[in-house]
C-alpha positions as CSV (number, residue, x, y, z in Angstrom):
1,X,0.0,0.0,0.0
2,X,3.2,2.6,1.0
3,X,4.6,1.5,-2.4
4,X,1.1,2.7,-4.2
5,X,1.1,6.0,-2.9
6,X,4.8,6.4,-3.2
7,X,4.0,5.9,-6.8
8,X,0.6,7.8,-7.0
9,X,2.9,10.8,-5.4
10,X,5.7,10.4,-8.1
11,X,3.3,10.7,-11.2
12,X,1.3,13.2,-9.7
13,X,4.6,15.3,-9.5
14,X,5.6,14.3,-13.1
15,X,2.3,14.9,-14.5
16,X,1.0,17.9,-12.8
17,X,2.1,21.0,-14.8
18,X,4.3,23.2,-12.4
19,X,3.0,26.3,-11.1
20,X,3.9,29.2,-13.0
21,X,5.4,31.7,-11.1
22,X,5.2,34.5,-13.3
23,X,1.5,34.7,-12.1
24,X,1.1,37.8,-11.0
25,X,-1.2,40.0,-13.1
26,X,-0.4,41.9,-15.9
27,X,-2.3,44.9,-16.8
28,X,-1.5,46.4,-20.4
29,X,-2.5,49.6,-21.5
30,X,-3.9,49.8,-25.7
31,X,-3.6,53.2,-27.3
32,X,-6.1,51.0,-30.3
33,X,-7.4,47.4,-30.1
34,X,-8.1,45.6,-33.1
35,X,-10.6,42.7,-33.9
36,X,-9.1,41.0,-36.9
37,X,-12.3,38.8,-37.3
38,X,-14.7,42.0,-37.4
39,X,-11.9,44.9,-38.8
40,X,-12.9,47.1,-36.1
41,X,-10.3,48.6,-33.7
42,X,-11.7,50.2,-30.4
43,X,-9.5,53.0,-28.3
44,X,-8.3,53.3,-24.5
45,X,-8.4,49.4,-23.5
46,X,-7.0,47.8,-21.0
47,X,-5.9,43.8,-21.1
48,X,-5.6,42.2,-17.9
49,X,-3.5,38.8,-17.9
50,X,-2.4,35.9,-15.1
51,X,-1.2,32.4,-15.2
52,X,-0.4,32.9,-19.1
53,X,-4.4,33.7,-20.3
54,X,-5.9,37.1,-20.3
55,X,-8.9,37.5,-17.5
56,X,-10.3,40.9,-18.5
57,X,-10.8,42.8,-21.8
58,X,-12.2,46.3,-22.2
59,X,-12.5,50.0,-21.8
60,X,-10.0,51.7,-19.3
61,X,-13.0,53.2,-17.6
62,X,-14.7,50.0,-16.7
63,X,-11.6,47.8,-15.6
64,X,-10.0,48.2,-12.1
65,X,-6.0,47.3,-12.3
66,X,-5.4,45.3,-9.4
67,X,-2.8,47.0,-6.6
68,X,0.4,45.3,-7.1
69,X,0.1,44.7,-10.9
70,X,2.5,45.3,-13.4
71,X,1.6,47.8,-15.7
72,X,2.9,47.9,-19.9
73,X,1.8,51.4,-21.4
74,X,0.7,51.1,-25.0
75,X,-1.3,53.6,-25.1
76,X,1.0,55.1,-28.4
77,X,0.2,51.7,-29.7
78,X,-2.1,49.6,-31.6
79,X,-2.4,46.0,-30.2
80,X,-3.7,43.4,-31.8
81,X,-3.7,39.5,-32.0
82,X,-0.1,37.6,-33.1
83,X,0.0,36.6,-36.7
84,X,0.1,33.3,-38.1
85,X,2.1,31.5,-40.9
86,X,-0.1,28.7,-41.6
87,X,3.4,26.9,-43.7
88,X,6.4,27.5,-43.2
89,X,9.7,25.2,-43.0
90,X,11.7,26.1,-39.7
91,X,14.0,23.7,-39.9
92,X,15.0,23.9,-43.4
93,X,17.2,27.1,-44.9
94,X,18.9,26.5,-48.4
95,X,21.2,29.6,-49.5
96,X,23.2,30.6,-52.7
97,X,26.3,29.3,-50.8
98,X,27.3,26.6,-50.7
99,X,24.2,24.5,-52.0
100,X,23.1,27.2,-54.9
101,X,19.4,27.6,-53.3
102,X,18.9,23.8,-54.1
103,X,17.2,22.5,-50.7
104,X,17.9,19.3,-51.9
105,X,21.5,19.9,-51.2
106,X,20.3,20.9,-48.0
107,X,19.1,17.7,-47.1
108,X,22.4,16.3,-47.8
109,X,24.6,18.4,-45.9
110,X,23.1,19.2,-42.9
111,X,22.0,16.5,-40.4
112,X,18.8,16.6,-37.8
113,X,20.3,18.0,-35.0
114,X,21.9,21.0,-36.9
115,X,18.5,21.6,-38.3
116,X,17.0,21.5,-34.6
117,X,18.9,24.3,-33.5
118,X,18.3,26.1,-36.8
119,X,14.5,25.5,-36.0
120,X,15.1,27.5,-32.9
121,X,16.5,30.1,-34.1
122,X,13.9,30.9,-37.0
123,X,11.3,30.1,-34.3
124,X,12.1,32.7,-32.6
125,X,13.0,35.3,-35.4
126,X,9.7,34.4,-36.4
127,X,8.4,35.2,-32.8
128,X,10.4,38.5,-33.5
129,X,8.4,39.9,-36.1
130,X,4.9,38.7,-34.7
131,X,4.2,35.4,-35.7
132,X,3.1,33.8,-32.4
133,X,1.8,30.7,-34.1
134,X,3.4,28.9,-37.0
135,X,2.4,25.5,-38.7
136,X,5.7,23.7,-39.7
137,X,5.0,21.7,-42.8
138,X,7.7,19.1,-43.3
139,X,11.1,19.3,-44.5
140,X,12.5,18.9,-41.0
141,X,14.6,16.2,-41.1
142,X,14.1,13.4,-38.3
143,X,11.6,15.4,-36.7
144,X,13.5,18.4,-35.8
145,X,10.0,20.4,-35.9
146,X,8.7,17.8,-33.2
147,X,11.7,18.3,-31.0
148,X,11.0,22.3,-31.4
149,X,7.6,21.9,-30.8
150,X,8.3,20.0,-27.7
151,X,11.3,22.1,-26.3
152,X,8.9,25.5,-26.6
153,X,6.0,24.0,-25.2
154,X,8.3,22.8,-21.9
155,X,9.5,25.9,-21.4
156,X,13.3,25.9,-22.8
157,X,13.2,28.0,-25.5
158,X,11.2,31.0,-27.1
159,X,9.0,30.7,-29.8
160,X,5.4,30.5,-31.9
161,X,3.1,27.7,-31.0
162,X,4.3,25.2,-33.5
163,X,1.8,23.0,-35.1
164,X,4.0,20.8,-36.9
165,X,3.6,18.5,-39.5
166,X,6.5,15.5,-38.8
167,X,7.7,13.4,-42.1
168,X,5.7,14.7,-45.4
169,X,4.2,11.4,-46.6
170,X,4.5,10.6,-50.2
171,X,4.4,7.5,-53.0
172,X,8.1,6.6,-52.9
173,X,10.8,9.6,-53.8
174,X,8.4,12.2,-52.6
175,X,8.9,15.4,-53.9
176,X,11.9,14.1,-56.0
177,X,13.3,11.4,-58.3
178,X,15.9,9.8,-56.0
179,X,18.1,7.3,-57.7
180,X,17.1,3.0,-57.2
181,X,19.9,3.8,-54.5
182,X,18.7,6.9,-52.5
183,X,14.9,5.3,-53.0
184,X,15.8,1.4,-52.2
185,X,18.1,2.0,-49.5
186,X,16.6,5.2,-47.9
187,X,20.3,6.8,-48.0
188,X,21.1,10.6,-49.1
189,X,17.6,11.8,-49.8
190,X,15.5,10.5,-46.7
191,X,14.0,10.8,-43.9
192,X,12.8,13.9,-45.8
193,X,9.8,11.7,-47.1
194,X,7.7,8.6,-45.8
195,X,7.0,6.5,-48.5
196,X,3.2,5.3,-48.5
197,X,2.0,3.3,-51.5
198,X,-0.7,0.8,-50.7
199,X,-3.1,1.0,-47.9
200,X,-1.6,-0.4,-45.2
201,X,1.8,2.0,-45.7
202,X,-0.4,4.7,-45.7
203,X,-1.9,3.8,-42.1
204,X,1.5,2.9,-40.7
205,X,2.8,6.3,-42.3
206,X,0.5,8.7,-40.4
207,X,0.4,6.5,-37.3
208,X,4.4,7.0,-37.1
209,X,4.0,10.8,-37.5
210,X,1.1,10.9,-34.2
211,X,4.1,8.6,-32.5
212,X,6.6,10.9,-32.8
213,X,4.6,14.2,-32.1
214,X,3.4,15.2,-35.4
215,X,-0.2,18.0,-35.1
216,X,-0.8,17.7,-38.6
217,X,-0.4,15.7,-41.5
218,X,1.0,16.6,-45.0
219,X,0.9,14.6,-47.7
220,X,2.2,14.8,-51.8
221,X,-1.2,14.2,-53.2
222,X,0.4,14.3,-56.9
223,X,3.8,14.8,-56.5
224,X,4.6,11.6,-59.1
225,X,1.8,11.3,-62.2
226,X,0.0,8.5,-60.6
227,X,-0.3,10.4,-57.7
228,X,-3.1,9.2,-54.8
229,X,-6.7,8.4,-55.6
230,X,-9.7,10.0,-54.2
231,X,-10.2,7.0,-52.1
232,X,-6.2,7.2,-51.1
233,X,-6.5,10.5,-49.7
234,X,-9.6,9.5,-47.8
235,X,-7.8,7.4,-45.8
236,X,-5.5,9.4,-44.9
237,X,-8.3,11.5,-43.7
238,X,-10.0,9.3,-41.6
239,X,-6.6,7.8,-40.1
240,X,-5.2,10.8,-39.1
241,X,-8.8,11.7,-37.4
242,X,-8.7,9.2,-35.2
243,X,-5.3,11.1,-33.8
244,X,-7.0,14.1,-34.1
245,X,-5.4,15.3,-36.8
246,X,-6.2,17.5,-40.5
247,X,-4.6,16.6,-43.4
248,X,-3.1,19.5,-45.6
249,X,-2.2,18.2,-49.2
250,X,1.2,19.2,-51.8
251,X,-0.4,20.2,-54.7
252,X,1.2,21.0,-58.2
253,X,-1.5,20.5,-60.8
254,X,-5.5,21.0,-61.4
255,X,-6.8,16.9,-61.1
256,X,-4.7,16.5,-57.5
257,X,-6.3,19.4,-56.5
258,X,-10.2,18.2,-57.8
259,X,-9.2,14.8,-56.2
260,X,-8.5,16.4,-53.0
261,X,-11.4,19.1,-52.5
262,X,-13.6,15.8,-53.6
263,X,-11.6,13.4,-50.7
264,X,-12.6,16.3,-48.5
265,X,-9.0,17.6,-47.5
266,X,-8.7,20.3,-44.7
267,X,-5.7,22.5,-46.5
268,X,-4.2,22.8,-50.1
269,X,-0.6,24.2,-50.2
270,X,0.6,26.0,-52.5
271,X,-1.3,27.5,-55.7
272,X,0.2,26.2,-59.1
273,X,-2.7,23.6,-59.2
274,X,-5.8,25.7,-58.1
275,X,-7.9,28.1,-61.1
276,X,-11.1,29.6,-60.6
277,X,-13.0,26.3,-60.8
278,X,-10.9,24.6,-57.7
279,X,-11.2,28.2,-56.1
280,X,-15.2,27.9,-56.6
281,X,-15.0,24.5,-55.9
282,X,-13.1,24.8,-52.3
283,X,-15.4,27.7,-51.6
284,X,-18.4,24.9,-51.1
285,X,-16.3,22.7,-49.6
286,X,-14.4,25.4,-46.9
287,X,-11.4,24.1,-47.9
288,X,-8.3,26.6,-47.2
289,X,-6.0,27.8,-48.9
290,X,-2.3,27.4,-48.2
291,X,-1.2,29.3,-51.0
292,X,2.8,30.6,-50.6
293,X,2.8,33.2,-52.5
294,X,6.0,34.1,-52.8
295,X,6.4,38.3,-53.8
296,X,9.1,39.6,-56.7
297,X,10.7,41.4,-54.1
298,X,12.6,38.1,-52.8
299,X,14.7,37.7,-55.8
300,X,15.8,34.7,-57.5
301,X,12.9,32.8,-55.8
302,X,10.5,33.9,-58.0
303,X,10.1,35.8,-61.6
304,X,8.0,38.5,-63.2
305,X,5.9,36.1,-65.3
306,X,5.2,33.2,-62.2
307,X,4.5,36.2,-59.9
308,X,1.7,37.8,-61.7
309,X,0.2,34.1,-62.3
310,X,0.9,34.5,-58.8
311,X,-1.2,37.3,-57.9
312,X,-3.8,36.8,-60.4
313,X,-4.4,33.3,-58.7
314,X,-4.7,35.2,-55.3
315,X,-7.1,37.5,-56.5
316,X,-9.2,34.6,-57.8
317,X,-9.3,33.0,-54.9
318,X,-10.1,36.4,-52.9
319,X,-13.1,37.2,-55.2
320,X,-14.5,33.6,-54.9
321,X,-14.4,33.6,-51.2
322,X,-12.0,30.6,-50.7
323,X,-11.0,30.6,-47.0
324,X,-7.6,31.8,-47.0
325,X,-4.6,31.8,-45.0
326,X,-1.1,33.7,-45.0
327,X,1.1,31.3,-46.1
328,X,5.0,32.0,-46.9
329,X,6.9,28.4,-47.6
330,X,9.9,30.5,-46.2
331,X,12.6,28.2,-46.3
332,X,15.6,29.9,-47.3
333,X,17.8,33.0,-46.2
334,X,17.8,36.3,-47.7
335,X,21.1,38.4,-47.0
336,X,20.0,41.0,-44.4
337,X,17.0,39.6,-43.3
338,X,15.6,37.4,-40.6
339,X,13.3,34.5,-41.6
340,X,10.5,36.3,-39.6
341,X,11.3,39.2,-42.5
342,X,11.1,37.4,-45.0
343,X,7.9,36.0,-44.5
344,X,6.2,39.4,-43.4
345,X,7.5,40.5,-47.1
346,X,4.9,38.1,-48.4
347,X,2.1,40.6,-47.8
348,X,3.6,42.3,-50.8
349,X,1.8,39.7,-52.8
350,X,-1.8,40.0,-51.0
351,X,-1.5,44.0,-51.6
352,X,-0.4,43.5,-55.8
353,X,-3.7,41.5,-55.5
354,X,-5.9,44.3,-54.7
355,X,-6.9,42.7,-51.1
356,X,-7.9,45.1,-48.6
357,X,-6.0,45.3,-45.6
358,X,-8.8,44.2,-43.2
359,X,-8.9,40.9,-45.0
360,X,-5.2,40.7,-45.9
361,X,-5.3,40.9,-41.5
362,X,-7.6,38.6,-41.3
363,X,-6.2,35.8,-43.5
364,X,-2.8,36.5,-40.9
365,X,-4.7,36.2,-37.3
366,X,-8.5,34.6,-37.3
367,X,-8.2,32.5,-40.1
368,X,-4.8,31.0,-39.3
369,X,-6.0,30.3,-35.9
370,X,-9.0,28.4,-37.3
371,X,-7.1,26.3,-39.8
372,X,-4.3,25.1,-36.8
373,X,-7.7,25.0,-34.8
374,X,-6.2,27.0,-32.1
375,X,-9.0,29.6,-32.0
376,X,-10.5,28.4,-28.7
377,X,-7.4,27.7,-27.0
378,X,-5.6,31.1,-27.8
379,X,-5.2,33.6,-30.6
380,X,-8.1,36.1,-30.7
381,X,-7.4,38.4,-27.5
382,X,-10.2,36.9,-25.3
383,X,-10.6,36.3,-21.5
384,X,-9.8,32.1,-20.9
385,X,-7.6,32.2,-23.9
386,X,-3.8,32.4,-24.3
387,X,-1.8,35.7,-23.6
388,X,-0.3,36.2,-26.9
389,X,-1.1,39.4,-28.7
390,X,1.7,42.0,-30.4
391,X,1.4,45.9,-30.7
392,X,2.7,48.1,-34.0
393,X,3.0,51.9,-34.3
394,X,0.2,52.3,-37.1
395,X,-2.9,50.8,-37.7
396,X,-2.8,47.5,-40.0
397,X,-6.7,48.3,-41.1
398,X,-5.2,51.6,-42.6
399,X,-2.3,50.1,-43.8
400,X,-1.3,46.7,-43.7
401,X,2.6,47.6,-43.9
402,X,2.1,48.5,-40.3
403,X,3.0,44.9,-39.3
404,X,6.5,45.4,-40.9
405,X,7.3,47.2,-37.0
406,X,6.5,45.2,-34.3
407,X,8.0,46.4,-31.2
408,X,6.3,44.6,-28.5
409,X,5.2,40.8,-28.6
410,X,3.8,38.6,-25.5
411,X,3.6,34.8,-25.9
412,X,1.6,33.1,-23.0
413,X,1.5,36.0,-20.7
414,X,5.3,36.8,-21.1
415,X,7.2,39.6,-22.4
416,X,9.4,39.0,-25.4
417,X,9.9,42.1,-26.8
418,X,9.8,45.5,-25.5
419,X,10.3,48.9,-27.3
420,X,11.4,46.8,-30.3
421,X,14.3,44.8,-28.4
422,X,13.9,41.1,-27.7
423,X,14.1,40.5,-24.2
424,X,13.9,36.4,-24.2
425,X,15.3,35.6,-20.7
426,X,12.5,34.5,-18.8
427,X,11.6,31.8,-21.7
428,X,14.4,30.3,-20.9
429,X,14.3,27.5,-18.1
430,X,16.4,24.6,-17.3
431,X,13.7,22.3,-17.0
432,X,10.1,21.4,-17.9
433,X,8.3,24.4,-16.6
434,X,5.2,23.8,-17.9
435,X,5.3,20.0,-17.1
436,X,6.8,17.3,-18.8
437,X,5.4,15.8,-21.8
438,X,6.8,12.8,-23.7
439,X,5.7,13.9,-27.1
């Protein structure tokens, strides 16, 4: 009987989440609040936060800040929820030198744990320019975007919310053409891909991602000619439900994208496959868009005559009222800029298009919390929720450029940034803070 309560005792210690003893309240001052979801910004708020969630939103006049509370003046400021890239690739960053902006080089020369701490970095240079949640589709390695994940979410290390995406899953070669070799004998070009080419490898392929952490599954619906069937993708629909999981699918041509809108897929990444009858046709089936619209401004990864396919196929989708989301596929550096930079210069694209800022902020906050289905466990700022929210200088309804300057960011009730300077100490722990988690 000692021995079951000594054990009873131990788990409850291991299990229980510590308490977090940055709990006093925080009261924050907004010069302008904004509702991305309605595009309406209201004046003289104040945000009270504790234990990591805000408690009380709403004019100054009508909210008492307790005695003792710390107090963050933005009343100069307008505040407003953290953005979202709903695909990005954190753990991936091809250059001119030495690999000549060929990833797969990339996968060659730099092993898992290199990329780990590569993720970590971008995470939080991401977290640096406002995105407070990021969906990490693939391209990772040996799950280095499940180890990131992980190490925010215990407290180690600053950084979005990561919904990641583990191993991209694929008919055999993935994305590429792999030599009999590299393919065969799963040397060189793997573990970048799981191959999953008849029904059961397709069931053992997503349960191995929900093993090893994955929040998402991504799969290469036509990535070879044969591609997967209606009925394929189904399946990997229904199996990754029972982990509680969406499936966003690689598409590069029209039929893989009619076959998944019919399977019923939750996301389509990228936009090379989707014209106005795939926009109308996700439209009635609320499927988002994923679409990486990369902007003529980040040179040599895109050119004149694919960008204004580029914007035209934005534009489409806008006017047919696909649900979209702000999408980058940032996964390489640009001299001089940060990999949060770089994907804030996508909004480039979504203004060529003729999008209005409202939505272009609403595609970047409400609807990237709805597609990681976040949005009733933090995003929109919201007593119960998550205390993540950012603050700029102008207003992003006015002018969407605005989001080019954040100079304050909280994540989960904690200040990252202040007056434009990082200020990442009190991420860092030396243990599991916020309890320990095997996946």
């Amino acid at each position: 009987m000692l021995r079951h309560l000594s054990l009873v005792v131990l788990a409850a210690l291991l299990f229980t989440p510590a308490l977090d003893s940055q709990a006093q309240v925080t009261a924050i001052r907004a010069g302008r609040l904004i509702d991305p979801e309605t595009g309406t910004a209201t004046t003289n708020q104040v945000i009270l936060v504790e234990g990591g969630k805000f408690t009380a939103v709403g004019p100054a006049a009508g909210i008492a800040i307790p005695t003792g509370a710390e107090v963050i003046d933005l009343s100069d400021l307008t505040v407003l929820p953290g953005l979202v890239d709903a695909h990005n690739h954190l753990a991936l960053t091809y250059k001119e030198d030495p690999e000549s902006n060929v990833y797969y080089f990339t996968y060659v020369m730099d092993g898992t744990p290199l990329r780990a701490i590569q993720a970590a970095s971008n995470g939080i240079q991401m977290l640096s320019a406002g995105f407070t949640v990021v969906r990490d589709m693939g391209n990772a390695g040996n799950y280095a975007d499940a180890a990131l994940r992980i190490a925010i979410e215990q407290g180690w290390i600053p950084g979005p919310t990561i919904i990641n995406s583990g191993i991209i899953i694929g008919g055999m070669g993935g994305q590429f053409w792999p030599t009999p070799e590299m393919a065969r004998e799963h040397t060189i070009v793997y573990p970048e891909y799981l191959d999953a080419d008849t029904p059961d490898e397709i069931v053992k392929a997503v349960r191995q991602n929900a093993l090893f952490g994955a929040r998402v599954i991504k799969i290469c619906v036509d990535c070879k000619p044969w591609g997967y069937t209606v009925e394929e993708i189904r399946l990997f629909i229904a199996e990754a439900a029972k982990a509680g999981m969406r499936v966003e699918g690689h598409v590069q041509t029209v039929d893989g994208a009619r076959r998944a809108i019919e399977a019923g897929i939750w996301s389509i990444a990228h936009d090379v496959g989707l014209n106005d009858e795939m926009h109308k046709a996700m439209a009635r089936r609320g499927v988002w868009r994923a679409g990486t619209e990369t902007p003529l401004v980040l040179t040599g990864h895109t050119n004149p005559q694919r960008y204004e396919r580029t914007v035209a196929g934005l534009r489409n989708a806008w006017q047919n009222k696909v649900p979209l989301t702000f999408s980058t596929d940032a996964d390489y550096w640009v001299p001089g800029k940060t990999r949060g930079q770089v994907a804030i210069e996508f909004i480039e694209t979504w203004k060529a298009a003729g999008i209005p800022a409202a939505d272009i902020l609403r595609a970047m906050t409400t609807n990237g919390y709805r597609v990681c289905e976040l949005e009733r466990r933090r995003g929109p700022i919201r007593p119960g929720l998550a205390a993540d929210l950012i603050a700029v200088r102008g207003n992003p309804l006015d002018s969407i450029d605005a989001l080019r300057g954040v100079v304050f960011v909280l994540k989960d009730g904690i200040v990252f940034k202040r007056d434009g300077v990082m200020t990442p100490e009190r991420f860092f722990n030396g243990g599991p803070v916020n309890g320990w988690r095997i996946r």
